[in-house]
Backbone as JSON, one array per atom type, in Angstrom:
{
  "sequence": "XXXXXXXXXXXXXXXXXXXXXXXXXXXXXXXXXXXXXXXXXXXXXXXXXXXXXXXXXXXXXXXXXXXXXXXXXXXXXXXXXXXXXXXXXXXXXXXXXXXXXXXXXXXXXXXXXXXXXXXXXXXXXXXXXXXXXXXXXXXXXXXXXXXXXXXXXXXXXXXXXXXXXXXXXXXXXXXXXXXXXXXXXXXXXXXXXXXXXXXXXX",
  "N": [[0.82, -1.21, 0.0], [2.36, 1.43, 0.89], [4.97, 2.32, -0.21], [8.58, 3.13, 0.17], [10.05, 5.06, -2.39], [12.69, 6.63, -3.33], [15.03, 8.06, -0.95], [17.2, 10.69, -0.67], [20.06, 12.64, 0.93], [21.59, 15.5, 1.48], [23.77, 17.9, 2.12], [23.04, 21.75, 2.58], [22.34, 25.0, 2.51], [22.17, 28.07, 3.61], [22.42, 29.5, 6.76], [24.38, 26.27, 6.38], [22.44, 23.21, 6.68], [21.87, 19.66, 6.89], [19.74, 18.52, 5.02], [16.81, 15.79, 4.6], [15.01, 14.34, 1.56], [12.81, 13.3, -0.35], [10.67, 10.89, -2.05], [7.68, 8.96, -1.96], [5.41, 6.05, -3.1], [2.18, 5.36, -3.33], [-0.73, 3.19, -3.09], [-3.9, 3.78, -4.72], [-6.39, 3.89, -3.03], [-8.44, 5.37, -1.68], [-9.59, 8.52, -1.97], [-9.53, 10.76, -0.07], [-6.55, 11.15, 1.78], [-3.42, 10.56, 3.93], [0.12, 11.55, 4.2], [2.46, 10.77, 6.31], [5.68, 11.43, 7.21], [7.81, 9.98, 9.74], [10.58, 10.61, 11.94], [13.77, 10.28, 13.32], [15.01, 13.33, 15.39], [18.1, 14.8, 15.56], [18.12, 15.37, 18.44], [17.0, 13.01, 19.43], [14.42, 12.37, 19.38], [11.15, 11.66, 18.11], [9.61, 12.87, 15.96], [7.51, 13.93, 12.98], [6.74, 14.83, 9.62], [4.53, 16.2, 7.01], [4.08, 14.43, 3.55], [3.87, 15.51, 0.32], [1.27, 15.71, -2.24], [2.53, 14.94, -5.48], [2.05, 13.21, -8.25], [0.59, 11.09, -10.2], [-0.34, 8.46, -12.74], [-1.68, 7.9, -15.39], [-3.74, 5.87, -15.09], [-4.04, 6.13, -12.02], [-2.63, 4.31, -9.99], [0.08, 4.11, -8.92], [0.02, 6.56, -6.67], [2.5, 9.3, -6.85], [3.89, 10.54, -3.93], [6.1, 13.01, -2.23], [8.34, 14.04, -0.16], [10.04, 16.73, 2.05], [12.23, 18.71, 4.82], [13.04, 17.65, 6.78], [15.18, 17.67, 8.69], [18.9, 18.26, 10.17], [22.02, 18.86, 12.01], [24.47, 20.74, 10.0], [26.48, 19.21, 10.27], [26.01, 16.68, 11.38], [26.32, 13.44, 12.14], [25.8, 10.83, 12.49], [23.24, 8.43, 11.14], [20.08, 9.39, 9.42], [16.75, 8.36, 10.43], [14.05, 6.99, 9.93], [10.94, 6.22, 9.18], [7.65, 5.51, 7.23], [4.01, 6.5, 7.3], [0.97, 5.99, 6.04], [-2.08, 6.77, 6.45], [-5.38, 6.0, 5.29], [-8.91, 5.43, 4.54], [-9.74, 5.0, 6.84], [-8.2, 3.22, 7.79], [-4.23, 2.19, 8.75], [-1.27, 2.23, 7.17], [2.31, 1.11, 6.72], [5.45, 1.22, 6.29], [8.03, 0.32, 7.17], [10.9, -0.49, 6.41], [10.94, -3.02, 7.12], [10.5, -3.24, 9.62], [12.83, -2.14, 10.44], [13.32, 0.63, 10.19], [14.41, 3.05, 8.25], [17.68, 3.73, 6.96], [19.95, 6.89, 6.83], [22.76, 7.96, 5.33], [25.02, 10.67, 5.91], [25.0, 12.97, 3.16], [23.8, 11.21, 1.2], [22.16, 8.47, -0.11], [19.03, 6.65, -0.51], [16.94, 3.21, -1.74], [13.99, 2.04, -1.45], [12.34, 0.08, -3.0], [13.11, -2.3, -3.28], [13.91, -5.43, -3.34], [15.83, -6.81, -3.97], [19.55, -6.4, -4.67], [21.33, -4.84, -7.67], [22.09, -4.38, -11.44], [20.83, -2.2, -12.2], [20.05, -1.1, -9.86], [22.76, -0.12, -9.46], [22.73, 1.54, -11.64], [21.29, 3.3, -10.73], [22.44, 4.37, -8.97], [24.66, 5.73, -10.16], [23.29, 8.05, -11.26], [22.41, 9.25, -9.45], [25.4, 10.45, -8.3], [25.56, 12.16, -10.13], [26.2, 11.94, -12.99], [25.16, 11.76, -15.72], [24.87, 10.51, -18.27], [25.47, 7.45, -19.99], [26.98, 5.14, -17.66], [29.42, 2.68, -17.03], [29.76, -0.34, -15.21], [32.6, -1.04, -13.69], [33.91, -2.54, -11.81], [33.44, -4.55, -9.22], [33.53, -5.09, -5.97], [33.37, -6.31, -2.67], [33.45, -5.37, 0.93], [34.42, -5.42, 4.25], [31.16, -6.34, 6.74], [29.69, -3.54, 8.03], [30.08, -2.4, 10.62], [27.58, -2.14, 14.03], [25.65, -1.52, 12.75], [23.6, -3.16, 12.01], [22.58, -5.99, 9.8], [25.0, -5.4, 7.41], [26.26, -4.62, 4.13], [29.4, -3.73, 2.86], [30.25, -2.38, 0.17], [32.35, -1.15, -2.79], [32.0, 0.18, -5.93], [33.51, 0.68, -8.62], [32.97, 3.17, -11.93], [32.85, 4.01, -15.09], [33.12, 5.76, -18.15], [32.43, 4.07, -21.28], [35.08, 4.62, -23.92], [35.82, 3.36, -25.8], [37.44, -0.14, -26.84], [38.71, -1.29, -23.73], [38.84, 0.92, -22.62], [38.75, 3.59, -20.62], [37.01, 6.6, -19.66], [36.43, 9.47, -17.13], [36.41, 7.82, -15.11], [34.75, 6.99, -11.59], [35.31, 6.57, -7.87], [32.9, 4.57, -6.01], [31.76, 4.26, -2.58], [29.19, 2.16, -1.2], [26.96, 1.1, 0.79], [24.69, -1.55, 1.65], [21.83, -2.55, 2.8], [19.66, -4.76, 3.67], [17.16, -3.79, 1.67], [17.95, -1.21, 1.39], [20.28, 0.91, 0.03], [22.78, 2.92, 0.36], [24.99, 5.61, -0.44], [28.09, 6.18, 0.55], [30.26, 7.43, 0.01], [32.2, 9.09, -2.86], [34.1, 9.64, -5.29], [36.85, 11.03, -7.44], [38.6, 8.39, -9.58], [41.95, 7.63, -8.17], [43.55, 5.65, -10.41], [42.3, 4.47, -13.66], [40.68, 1.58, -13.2], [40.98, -2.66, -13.78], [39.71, -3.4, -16.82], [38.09, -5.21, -17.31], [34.44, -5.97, -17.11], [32.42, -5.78, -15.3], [29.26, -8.54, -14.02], [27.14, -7.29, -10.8]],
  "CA": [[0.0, 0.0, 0.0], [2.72, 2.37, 0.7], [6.51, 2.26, 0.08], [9.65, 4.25, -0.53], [11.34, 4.87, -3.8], [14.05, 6.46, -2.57], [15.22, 9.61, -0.11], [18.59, 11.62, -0.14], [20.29, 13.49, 2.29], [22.0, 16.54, 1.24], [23.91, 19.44, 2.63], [22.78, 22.83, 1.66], [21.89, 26.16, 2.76], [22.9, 29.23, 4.55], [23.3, 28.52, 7.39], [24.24, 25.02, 5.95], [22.12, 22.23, 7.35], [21.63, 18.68, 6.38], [18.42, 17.77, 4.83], [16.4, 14.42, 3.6], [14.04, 14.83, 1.43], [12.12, 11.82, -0.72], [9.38, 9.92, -3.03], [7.2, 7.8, -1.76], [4.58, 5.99, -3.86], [1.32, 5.07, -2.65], [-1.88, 3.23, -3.77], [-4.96, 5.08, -4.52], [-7.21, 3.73, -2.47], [-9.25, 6.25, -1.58], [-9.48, 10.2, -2.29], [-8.91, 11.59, 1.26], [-5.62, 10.46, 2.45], [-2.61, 11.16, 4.38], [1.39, 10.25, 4.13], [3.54, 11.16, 7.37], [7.1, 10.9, 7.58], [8.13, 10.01, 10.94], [12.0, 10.75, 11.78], [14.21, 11.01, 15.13], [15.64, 14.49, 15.29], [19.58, 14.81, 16.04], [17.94, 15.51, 19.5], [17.08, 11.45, 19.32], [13.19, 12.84, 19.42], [10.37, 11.44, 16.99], [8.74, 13.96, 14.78], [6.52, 13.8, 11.88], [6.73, 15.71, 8.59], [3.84, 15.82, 5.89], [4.69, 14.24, 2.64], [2.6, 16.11, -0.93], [0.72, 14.61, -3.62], [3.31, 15.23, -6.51], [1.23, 13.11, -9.13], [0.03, 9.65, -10.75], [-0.06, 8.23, -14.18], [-3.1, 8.18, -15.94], [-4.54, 5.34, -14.21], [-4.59, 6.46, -11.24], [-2.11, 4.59, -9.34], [0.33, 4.19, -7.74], [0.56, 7.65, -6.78], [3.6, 10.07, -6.41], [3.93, 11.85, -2.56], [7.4, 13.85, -2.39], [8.87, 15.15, 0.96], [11.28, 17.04, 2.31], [11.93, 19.6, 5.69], [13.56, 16.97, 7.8], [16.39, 19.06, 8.71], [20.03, 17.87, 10.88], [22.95, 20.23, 11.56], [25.24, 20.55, 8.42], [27.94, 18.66, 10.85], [25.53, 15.79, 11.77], [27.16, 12.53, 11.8], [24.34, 9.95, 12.63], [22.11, 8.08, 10.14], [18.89, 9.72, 9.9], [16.58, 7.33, 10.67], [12.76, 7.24, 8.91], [9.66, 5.45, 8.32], [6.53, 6.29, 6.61], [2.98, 6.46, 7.68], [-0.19, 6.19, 4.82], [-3.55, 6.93, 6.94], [-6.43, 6.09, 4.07], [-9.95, 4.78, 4.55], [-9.9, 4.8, 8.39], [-6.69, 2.6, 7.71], [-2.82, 2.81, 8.75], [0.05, 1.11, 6.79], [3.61, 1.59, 7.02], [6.51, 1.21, 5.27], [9.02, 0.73, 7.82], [11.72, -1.38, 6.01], [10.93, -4.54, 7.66], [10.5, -3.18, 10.99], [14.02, -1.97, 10.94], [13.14, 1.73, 9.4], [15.56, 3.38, 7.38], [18.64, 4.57, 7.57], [20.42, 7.54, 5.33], [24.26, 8.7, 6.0], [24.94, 12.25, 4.98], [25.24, 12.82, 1.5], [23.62, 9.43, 0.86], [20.97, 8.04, -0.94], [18.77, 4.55, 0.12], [16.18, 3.35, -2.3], [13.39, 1.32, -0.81], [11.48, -0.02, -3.66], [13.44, -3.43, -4.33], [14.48, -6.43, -2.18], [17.61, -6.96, -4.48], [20.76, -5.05, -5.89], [21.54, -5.36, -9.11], [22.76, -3.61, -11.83], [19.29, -1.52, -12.3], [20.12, 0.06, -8.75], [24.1, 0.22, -9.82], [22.74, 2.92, -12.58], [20.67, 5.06, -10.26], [23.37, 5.22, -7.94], [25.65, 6.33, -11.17], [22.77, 9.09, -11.6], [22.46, 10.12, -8.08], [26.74, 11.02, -8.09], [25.6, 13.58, -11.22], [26.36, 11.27, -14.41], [23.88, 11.74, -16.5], [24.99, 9.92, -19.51], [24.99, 6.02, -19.38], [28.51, 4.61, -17.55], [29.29, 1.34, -17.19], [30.17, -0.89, -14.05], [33.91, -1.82, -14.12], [34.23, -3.15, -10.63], [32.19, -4.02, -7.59], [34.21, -5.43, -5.18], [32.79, -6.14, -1.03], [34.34, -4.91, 1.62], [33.57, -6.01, 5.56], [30.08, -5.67, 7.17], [30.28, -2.48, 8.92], [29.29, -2.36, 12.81], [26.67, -0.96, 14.43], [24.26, -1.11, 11.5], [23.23, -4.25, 11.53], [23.4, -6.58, 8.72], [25.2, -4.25, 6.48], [27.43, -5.0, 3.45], [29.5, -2.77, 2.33], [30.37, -2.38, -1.55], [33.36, -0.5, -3.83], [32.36, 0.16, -7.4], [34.24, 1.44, -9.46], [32.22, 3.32, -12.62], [33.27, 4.73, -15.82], [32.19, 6.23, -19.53], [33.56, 3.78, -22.16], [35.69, 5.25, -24.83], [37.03, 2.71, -26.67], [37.71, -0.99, -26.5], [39.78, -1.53, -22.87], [39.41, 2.64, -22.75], [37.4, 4.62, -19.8], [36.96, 7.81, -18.88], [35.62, 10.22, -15.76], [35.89, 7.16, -13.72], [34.96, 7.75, -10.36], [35.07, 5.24, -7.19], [31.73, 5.21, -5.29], [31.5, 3.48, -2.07], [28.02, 2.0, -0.78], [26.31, 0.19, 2.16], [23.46, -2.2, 0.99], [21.66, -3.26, 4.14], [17.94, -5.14, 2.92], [16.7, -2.97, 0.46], [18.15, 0.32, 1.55], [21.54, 1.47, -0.37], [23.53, 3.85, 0.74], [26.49, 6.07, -0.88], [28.91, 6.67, 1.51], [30.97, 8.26, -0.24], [32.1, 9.1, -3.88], [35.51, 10.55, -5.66], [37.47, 11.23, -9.1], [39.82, 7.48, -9.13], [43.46, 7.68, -8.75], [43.78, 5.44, -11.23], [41.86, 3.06, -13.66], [41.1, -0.03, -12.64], [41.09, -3.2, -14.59], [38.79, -3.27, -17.77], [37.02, -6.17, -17.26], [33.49, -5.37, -17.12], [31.8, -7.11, -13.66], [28.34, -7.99, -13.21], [26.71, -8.15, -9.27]],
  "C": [[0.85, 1.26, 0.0], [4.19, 1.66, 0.79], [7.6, 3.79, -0.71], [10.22, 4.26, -1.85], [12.37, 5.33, -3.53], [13.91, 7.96, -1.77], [16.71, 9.8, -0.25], [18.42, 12.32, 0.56], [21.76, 14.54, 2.0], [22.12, 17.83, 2.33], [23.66, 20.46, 1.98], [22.27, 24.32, 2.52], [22.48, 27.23, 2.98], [21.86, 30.0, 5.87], [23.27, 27.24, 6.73], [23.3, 24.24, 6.6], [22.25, 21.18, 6.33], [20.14, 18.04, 6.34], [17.96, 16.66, 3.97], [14.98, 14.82, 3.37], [13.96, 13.19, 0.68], [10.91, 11.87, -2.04], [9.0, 9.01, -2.16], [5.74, 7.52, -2.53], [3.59, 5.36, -2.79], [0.13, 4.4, -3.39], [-3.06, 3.96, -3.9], [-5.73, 4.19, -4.3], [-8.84, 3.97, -2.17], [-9.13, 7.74, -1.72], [-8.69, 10.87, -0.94], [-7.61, 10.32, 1.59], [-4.2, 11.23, 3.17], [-1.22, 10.49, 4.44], [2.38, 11.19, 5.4], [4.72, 10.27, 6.91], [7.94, 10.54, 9.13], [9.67, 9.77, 11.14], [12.41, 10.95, 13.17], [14.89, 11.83, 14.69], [17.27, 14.07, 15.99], [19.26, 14.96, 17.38], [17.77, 14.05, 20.35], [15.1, 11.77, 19.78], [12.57, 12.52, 18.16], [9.39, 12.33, 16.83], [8.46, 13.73, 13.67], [6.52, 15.11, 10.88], [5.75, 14.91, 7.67], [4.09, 15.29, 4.85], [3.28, 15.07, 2.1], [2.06, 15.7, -2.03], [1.79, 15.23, -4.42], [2.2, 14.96, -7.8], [1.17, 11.9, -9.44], [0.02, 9.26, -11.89], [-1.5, 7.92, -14.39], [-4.37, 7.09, -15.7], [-5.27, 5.11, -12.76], [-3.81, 6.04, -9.74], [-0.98, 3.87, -9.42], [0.07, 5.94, -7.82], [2.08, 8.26, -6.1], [3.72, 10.99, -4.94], [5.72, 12.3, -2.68], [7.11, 14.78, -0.56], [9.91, 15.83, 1.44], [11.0, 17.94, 4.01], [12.19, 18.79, 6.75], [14.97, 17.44, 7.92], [17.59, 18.56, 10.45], [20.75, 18.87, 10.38], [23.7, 19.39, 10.79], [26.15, 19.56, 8.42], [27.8, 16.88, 11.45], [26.0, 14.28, 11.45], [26.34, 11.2, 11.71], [23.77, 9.77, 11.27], [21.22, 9.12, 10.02], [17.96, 8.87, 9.75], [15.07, 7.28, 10.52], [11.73, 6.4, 8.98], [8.38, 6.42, 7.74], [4.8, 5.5, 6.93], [1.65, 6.37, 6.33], [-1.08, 5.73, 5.94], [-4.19, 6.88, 5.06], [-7.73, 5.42, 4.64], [-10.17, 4.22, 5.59], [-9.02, 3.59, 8.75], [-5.6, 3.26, 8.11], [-1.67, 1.27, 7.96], [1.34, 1.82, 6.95], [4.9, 0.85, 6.34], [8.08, 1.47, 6.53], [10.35, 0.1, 7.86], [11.91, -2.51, 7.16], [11.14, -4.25, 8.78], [12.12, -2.52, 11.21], [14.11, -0.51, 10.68], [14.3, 1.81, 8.86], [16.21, 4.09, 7.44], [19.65, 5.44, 6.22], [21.62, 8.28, 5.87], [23.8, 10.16, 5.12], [25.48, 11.77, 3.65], [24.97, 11.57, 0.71], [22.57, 9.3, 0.58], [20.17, 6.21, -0.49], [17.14, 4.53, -1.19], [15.34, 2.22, -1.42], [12.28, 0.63, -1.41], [11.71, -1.9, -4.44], [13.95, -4.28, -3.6], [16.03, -6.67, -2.91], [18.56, -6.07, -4.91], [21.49, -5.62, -6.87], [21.97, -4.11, -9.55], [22.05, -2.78, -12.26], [20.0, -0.13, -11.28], [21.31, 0.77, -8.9], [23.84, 1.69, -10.68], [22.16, 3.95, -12.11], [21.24, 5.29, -9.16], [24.64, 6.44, -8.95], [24.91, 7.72, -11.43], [22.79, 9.84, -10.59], [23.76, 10.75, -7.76], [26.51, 11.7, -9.75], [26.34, 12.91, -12.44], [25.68, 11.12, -14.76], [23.56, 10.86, -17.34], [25.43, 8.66, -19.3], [26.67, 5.89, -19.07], [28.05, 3.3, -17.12], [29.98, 0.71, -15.66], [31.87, -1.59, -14.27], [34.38, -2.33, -13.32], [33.86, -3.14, -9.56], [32.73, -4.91, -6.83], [33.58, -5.37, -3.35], [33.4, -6.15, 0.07], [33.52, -5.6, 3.14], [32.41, -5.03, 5.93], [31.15, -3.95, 7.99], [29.2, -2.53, 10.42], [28.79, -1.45, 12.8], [25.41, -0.67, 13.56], [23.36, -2.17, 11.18], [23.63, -5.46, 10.56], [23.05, -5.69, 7.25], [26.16, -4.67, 5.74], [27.9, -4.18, 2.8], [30.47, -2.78, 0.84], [31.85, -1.09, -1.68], [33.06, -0.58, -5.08], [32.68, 1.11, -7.8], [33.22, 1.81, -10.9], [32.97, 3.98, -13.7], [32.95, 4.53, -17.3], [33.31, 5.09, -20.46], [33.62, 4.6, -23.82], [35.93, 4.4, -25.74], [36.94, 1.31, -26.61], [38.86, -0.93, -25.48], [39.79, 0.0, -22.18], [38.75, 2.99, -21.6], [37.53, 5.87, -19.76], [36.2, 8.37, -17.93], [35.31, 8.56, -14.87], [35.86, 7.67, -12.64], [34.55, 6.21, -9.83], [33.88, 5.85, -5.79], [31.95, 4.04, -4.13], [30.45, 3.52, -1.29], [27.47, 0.96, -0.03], [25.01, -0.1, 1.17], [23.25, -2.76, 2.7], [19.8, -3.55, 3.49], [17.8, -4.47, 1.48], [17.09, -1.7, 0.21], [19.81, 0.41, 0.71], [22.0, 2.61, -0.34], [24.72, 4.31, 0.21], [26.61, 6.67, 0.37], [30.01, 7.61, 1.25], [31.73, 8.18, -1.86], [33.61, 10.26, -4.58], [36.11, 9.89, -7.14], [38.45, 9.16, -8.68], [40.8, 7.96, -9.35], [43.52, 7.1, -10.6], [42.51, 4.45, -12.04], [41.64, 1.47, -13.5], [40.94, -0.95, -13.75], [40.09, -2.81, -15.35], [37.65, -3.85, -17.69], [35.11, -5.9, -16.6], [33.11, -6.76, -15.69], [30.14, -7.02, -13.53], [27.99, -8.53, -12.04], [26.18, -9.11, -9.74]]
}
């Protein structure tokens, strides 16, 4: 009835802060309805932000809600940590990644729309680090769980535009936490160097 497609978590302002904003799709049910975001504040306090109808496709559903205004200082080091509410038809469902809600580092992205990772999610992490134009996977390599997060696995791919036979360019090396369904960039940079050619798929 209701789930996430995905949320980032971006620094930005002046004063800087760190905010997550989102998609979440929903069925159409019924006309009157409502989508809360429920979040713990850097204070470790649960608060609720509205999500907004965005829009639907010409059948009607799923539909589009879009939120944002969940707001951590710029310096905030913590997950931020999420679920989502759909009140409809004197109903409540929830979307709270398997009871475990969801978790989003700074500058990080989690999609919540897919039990597996594949090379689908590989390309809208390649879009979410501002590559527009199609690159290719040249190395995904797994690194140890990371503590404290549960069961979390944490990833290295390597990405880059091919040129040529054997050729790349603008590689960059992204590294990302997969924990259930949620994926996380952790962090993202130009490579030293290229890595092998060999094309890899997960």
């Amino acid at each position: 009835m209701v789930r996430l497609e995905h949320a980032t978590r971006r620094r930005g302002g002046d004063p800087p802060v760190s905010e997550v904003s989102g998609v979440v799709l929903v069925d159409n049910i019924d006309h009157e309805k409502k989508v809360l975001i429920h979040y713990r504040d850097a204070g470790g306090e649960w608060r609720a932000v509205p999500a907004r109808y965005d829009s639907a496709p010409p059948w009607g559903s799923p539909e589009r809600w879009v939120f944002s205004g969940i707001i951590y200082p710029a310096d905030y080091p913590e997950p931020a940590r999420f679920a989502i509410q759909y009140i409809v038809a004197g109903r409540e469902y929830w979307d709270n990644n398997g009871q475990h809600d969801y978790l989003l580092d700074p500058e990080g992205i989690v999609f919540g729309d897919a039990p597996l990772f594949g090379v689908d999610r590989l390309q809208r992490i390649v879009e979410f680090v501002t590559w527009r134009y199609r690159m290719d996977v040249i190395r995904l390599e797994e690194a140890m769980p990371i503590a404290g997060r549960g069961h979390v696995s944490r990833y290295k791919v390597t990405i880059g535009r091919s040129v040529g036979p054997g050729r790349y360019a603008h590689a960059r090396c992204v590294s990302i936490a997969v924990r259930g369904s949620d994926v996380s960039v952790m962090s993202q940079t130009v490579c030293e160097s290229i890595p092998p050619v060999e094309l890899v798929m997960p």
